[in-house]
N, C-alpha and C positions, 0 to 999 in steps of 0.2 A: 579236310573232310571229316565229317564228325562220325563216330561209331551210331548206329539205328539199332533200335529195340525193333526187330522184324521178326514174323515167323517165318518170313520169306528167306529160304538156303541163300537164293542166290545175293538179295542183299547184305544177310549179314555175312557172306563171304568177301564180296566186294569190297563190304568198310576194313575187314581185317586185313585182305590182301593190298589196302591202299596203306596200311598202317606199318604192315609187315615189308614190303619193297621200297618204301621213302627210305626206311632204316638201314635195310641193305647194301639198297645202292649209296645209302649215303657213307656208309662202311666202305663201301669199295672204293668210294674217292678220297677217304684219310689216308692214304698208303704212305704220301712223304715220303720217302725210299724205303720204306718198311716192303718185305718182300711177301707177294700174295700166290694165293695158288694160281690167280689169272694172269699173273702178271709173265708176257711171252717171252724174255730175256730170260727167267728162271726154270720157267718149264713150256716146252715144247708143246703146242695145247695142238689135240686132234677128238674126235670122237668114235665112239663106240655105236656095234648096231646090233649089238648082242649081250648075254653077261658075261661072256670071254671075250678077250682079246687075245691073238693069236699073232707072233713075228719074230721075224727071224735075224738072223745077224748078216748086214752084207759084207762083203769085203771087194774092192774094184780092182783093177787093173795096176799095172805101175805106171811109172809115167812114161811120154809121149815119146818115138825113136825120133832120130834126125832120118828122114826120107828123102836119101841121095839119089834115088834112081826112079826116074818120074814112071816106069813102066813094072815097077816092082810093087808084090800085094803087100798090101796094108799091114802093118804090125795088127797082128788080134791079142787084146788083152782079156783075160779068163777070170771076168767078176764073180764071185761065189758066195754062195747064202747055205750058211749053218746056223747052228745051237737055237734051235726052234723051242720058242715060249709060250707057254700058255698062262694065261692070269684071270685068275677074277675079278669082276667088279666087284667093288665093297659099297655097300650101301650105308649109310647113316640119317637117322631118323630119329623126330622127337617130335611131341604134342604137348600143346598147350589146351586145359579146362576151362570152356566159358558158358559158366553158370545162367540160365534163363535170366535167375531173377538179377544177376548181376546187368544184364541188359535193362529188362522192367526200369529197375530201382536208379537207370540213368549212372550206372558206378560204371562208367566207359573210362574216366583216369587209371581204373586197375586195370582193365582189359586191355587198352591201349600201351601199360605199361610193359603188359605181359607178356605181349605180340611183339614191343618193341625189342624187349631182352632177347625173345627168341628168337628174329631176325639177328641181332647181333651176333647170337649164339650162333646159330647157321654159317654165317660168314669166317667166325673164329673157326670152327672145327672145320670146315675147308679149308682154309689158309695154314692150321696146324698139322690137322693128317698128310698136305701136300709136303712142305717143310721138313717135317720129320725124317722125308727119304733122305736130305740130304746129310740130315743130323746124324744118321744112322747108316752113312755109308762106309765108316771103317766098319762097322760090323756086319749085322744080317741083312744089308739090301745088297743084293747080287746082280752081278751082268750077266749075260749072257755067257761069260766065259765059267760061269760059276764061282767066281771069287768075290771076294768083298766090293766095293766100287771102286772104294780107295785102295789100292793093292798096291805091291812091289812086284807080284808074280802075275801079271796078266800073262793071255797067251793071244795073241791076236791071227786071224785064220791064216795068214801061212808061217805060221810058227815061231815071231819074233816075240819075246820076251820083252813087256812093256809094265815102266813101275810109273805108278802117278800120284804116289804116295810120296811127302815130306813132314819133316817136323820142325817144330822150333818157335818160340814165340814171335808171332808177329812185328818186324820191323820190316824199316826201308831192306837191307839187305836178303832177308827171307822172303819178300814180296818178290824182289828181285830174281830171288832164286826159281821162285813158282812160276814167273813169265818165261822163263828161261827152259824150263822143265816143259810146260805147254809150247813154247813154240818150237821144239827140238822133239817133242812125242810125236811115234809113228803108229800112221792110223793101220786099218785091218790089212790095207794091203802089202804092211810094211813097209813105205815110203815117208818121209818126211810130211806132216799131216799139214806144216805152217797153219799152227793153230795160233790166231791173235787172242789177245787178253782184253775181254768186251765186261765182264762182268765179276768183281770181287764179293764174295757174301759173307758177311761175318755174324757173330751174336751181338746181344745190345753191349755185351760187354764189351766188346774191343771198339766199336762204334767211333768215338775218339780217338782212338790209335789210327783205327784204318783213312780216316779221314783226314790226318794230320800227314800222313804217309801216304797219299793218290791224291791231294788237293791242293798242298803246299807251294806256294812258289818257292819257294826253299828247300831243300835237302831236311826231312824233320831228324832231330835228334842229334845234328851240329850246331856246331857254334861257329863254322869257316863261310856260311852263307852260300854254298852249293848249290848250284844250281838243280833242284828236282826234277829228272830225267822224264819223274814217271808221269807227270802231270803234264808235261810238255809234251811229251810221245804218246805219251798215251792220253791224247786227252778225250779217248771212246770209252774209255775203263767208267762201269759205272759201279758205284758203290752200293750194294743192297744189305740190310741188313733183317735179324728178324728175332724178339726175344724166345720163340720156340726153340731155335737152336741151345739157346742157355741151358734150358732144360737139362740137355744130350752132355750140352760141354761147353765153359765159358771161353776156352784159350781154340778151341777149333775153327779154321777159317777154308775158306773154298776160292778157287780162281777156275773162270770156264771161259769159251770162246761160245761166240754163238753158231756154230756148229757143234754143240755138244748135245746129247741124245737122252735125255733125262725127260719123261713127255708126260702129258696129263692126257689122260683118254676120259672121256665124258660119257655116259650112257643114257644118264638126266640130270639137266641140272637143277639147282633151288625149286622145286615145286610145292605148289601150298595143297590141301583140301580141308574144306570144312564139312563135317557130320552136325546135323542140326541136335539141339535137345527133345527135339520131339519122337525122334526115332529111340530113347536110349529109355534108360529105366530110373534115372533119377534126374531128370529134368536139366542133363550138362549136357552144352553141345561142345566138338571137341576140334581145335583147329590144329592140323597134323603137318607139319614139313620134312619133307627128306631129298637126298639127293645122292648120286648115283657114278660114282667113278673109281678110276684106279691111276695110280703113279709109278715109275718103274722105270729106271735109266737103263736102256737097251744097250750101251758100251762104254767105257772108259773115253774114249775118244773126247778130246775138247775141254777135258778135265783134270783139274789136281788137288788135293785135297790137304789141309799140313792138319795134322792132330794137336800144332801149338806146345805139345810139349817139350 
C-alpha cells in the first residue's frame, strides 16, 4: 500500500498506520527465542482498567489431611492475603514529523522510512522496559515482601525464610543447582511449592553456554560422554534469551517455573494518532505512538536468580 498525498486525516492516517503495524508485527515474529514483553512463558500478561494497579500477596492453605473418619468436619485451611501494592502505569511515547510538502513532493520513501524505524522503535522499548525487571531484580525491583526479587532473605506470609538467590558461573552443575533450588523452594504458605524448571533466561552473552548445557545430548564440558540429564528430563526447559540483559549484566542468568508471578499489566497497548498539517503552524503533520503498562513480580515464588559471579 502506497503512502497518499491527502488532506484527508483519515487517509493519510490509514497509509501510515498500514506502514507502521506491517513493521511491528513483523517485529513481533523475529523473536527466535529472543525473549519479548509479549511473550507468556516470561511474563505473566493481564490488563489494567485504570492508571493504578492494585494487589495483593496471597498465601493458601497447607496441604491436604488424610480423612479417616467419613463423619468428621473437613480440615479448613486459612488462605491469607497481605503486603498490598499499588503501582503506576508508565507510559511511553514518541512522534514522528510528516512534512506537507514531503507528501506533495511524492518523498513517501522518507516517510515510510520513518514510521518504519518508529514502529521498530515501539516494539524495542516494550520488549526492553519489560526485560529490565528481570535484569534488575538483584537490585531495586521488589516483591511484595519488600526485598530484592533475587534475595537470600525472603519472608513468605507465615514466616518461613526463603532464599532464591545463587551464584556462580553458568555450567552444567550450577544449572543443576538452580533446578534443585526451584524445586525444593517453599511457596507463601510454606509448604513445598514442586516448582518445575519450564524456562532458562540468559543474556546474549551466555547464549552458547546455556545452549550447549539444556540442549546437548551429552553431558557439555566432559569428555566421559555422559549422558545429559537435563535435556532428557527436562526436555520443557526452554531456553530464552535477550541482549537487554547484557546491558544489566553479561554473567547473570534466571531459572522460573511457570507458576512464577512476574506479570505485564496493560492499560493500552501500541496506539497510533495522526494530527493533520493543516491544524498546526508550520504546515507538519505529526504521527504520535504511545503505549501504556507496567511490569512487577508480585513474589519470589517459581524463581531463582544466580548473579553468575
Amino acid at each position: 500500500m502506497a503512502l497518499k498525498a491527502s488532506t484527508s486525516q483519515n487517509v493519510a492516517h490509514t497509509a501510515l498506520d498500514f506502514v507502521f503495524y506491517q513493521k511491528y508485527q513483523d517485529e513481533d515474529k523475529i523473536s527466535l527465542g529472543r525473549a519479548t514483553a509479549k511473550d507468556t512463558l516470561v511474563f505473566k500478561q493481564d490488563s489494567a482498567n485504570s492508571d493504578k494497579v492494585i494487589y495483593d500477596q496471597f498465601g493458601g492453605g497447607g496441604l491436604f489431611a488424610q480423612r479417616t473418619n467419613e463423619e468428621a468436619e473437613l480440615q479448613q485451611s486459612s488462605p491469607r492475603v497481605t503486603n498490598n501494592i499499588s503501582l503506576t502505569i508508565n507510559e511511553f511515547a514518541d512522534a514522528v514529523n510528516v512534512p506537507k510538502n514531503f507528501m506533495d513532493d511524492e518523498k513517501h520513501g522518507v516517510v515510510k522510512a520513518n514510521i518504519a524505524d518508529m514502529a521498530r522503535r515501539a516494539k524495542l522499548s516494550q520488549d526492553d522496559q519489560a526485560i529490565d525487571t528481570w535484569a534488575l531484580g538483584f537490585t531495586t525491583v521488589m516483591t511484595n515482601d519488600a526485598v530484592a526479587w533475587f534475595s537470600a532473605s525472603h519472608t513468605t506470609i507465615d514466616g518461613t525464610t526463603v532464599d532464591n538467590l545463587e551464584s556462580g558461573a553458568i555450567t552444567p552443575a550450577t544449572v543443576e543447582t538452580m533446578i534443585i533450588t526451584l524445586g525444593r523452594q517453599k511457596n507463601q504458605g510454606g509448604i513445598l511449592g514442586h516448582f518445575d524448571s519450564n524456562l532458562l533466561l540468559v543474556p546474549l552473552n551466555l547464549l552458547k553456554d546455556a545452549s550447549e548445557i539444556i540442549d546437548s545430548e551429552l553431558l557439555a564440558g566432559t569428555g566421559n560422554n555422559n549422558i545429559n540429564y537435563l535435556s532428557r528430563k527436562y526436555p520443557g526447559l526452554e531456553l530464552k534469551f535477550s541482549p537487554t540483559l547484557d546491558d544489566t549484566s553479561t554473567t547473570a542468568y534466571f531459572l522460573a517455573s511457570k507458576e512464577h508471578s512476574c506479570k505485564r499489566w496493560v492499560r493500552e497497548d501500541v496506539t497510533t494518532n495522526y494530527i493533520p498539517w493543516d491544524i498546526s503552524l508550520n504546515k507538519v503533520g505529526t504521527y504520535q505512538c504511545w503505549f501504556r503498562e507496567v511490569v512487577r513480580p508480585i513474589s519470589y515464588e517459581g524463581t531463582v536468580g544466580s548473579t553468575g559471579a
